[in-house]
Residue, then its C-alpha position, 0 to 999 in steps of 0.5 A: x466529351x465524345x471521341x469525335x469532340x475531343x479530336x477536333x479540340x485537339x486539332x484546334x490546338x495544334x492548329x493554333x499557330x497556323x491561324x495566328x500567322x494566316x491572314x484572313x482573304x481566300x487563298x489565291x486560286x492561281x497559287x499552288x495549293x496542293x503538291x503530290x510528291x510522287x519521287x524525290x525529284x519529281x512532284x506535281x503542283x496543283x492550284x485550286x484553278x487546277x482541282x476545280x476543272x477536274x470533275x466535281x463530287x461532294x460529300x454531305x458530312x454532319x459532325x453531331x446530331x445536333x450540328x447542321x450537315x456540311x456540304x464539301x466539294x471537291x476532287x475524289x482522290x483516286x480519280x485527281x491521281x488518275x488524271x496526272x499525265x504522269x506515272x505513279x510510283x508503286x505506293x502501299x500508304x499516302x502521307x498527307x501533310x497540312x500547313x500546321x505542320x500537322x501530318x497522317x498516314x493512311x493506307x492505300x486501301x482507303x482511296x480505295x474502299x471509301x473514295x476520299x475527296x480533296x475539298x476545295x469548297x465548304x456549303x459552296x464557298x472557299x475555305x480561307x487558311x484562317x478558317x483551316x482552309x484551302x484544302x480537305x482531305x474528306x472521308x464520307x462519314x456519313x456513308x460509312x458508320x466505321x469510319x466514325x473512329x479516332x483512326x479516320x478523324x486523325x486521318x481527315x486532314x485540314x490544311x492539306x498541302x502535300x501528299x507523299x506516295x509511300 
């Protein structure tokens, strides 16, 4: 079994009491989806109404050779943290958590050198919790071949629901 393989089997598997509590409809698009921690008394709740007037970028991401390419959509990460009217605490690392209970730490260095997205959207659609949506946090694998590491699929965060700046 491939690296790659054998993470997202073991993702399956942490994310399995997630799936059996979610139900199966998208999730409300007026609902906070996303929540940025920013202090301890201070946090920005963002809903998909929200990430989808931010402008748009997307990520063509194929799995295996064998496997059709997967277009995400989303937010680029560096450029949702630069739109908040608000001021970011000095950070050296990102902790991102997902509705699993499922979290990764990841350096600064990568919104900066590989531009991540927050996708909201999968081949044009949204993702519902069942499926590990709403929420993606999305590497360009495909642009970079170092990326394709157990380091950045650890970090490649599906049911994304908070980041922490650390």
């Amino acid at each position: 079994m491939s690296l790659q393989r054998h993470f997202w089997a073991m993702m399956a598997i942490v994310m399995l009491p997630a799936l059996a509590l979610a139900g199966g409809d998208a999730y409300p698009v007026d609902r906070p989806a996303l929540i940025l921690h920013l202090s301890d008394d201070q946090t920005v709740q963002l809903t998909l109404q929200d990430l989808a007037k931010l402008p748009k970028r997307s990520l063509t991401v194929q799995d295996s050779p064998n496997s059709a390419p997967i277009v995400w959509t989303g937010v680029d990460a560096e450029a949702l943290f630069n739109s908040l009217n608000v001021q970011l605490p000095p950070f050296k690392r990102l902790r991102l958590e997902a509705l699993n209970l499922y979290s990764a730490l990841l350096p600064r260095s990568d919104i900066e050198k590989f531009h991540p997205i927050i996708a909201y959207s999968r081949d044009g659609q949204s993702v519902p919790v069942h499926e590990s949506g709403p929420l993606f946090w999305i590497y360009p694998f495909d642009d970079y071949p170092e990326l394709r590491t157990q380091i950045y699929y650890s970090r490649a965060v599906w049911q994304l629901s908070d980041i922490y700046f650390e």
